[in-house]
N, C-alpha and C positions, 0 to 999 in steps of 0.2 A: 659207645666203645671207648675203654680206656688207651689210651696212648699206651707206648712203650716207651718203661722211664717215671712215669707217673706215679705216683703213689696214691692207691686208692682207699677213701675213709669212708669208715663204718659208720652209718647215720641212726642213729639212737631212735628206739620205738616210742615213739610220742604218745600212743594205746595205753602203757601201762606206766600207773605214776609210780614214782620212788616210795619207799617207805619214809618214814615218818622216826626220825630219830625214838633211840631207844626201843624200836620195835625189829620183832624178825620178820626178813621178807617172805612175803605169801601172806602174812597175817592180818588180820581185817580190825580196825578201831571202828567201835560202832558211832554211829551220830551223838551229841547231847540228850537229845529228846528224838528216843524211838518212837515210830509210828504205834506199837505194842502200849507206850504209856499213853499216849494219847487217846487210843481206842479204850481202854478201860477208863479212864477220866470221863469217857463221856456214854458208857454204857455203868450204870449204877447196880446192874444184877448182878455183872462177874466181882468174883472176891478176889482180889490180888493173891489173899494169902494162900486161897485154894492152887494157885498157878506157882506159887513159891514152894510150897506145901510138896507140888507133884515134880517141881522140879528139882529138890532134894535126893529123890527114888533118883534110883538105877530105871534105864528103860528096861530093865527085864523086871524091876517089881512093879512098874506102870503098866505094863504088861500082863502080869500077875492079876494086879488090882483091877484092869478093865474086864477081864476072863470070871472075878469073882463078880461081878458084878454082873456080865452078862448071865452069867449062872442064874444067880438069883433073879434077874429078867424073866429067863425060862421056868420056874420053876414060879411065880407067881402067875404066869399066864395057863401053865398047866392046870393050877390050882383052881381056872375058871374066872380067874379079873379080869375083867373089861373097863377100857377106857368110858366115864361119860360124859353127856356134856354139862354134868350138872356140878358146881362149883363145890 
């Protein structure tokens, strides 16, 4: 209970850090080295540039592009392909 007379102070949220000169609050700076480049450095299948590639598109032409694709999915299974296990 605060006395009367007292003047009582507001004690700062320790939870959320300050921003970061030169930046707007709420906005996020990413680390140096994302987990994302790491994970492609050590898988050799993904192509970065494919991920650069799709992240140019708008998500409505990513979206496009997945839809054409599953098309043609369906449309070669209709046709009677089958997965086999022969190389």
């Amino acid at each position: 209970m605060i006395a009367e007379g007292s003047k009582a102070t507001k004690s700062k949220c320790t939870s959320q850090r300050e921003p970061a000169r030169g930046t707007l609050p709420g906005t996020w700076k990413p680390p140096e080295s994302a987990w994302q480049h790491e994970l492609l450095r050590r898988l050799p299948s993904i192509d970065p540039t494919q991920i650069e590639e799709s992240l140019q598109q708008t998500p409505t032409e990513r979206i496009e592009r997945m839809r054409r694709f599953v098309e043609f999915l369906e449309d070669v299974r209709r046709a009677g392909w089958r997965p086999t296990s022969e190389g």
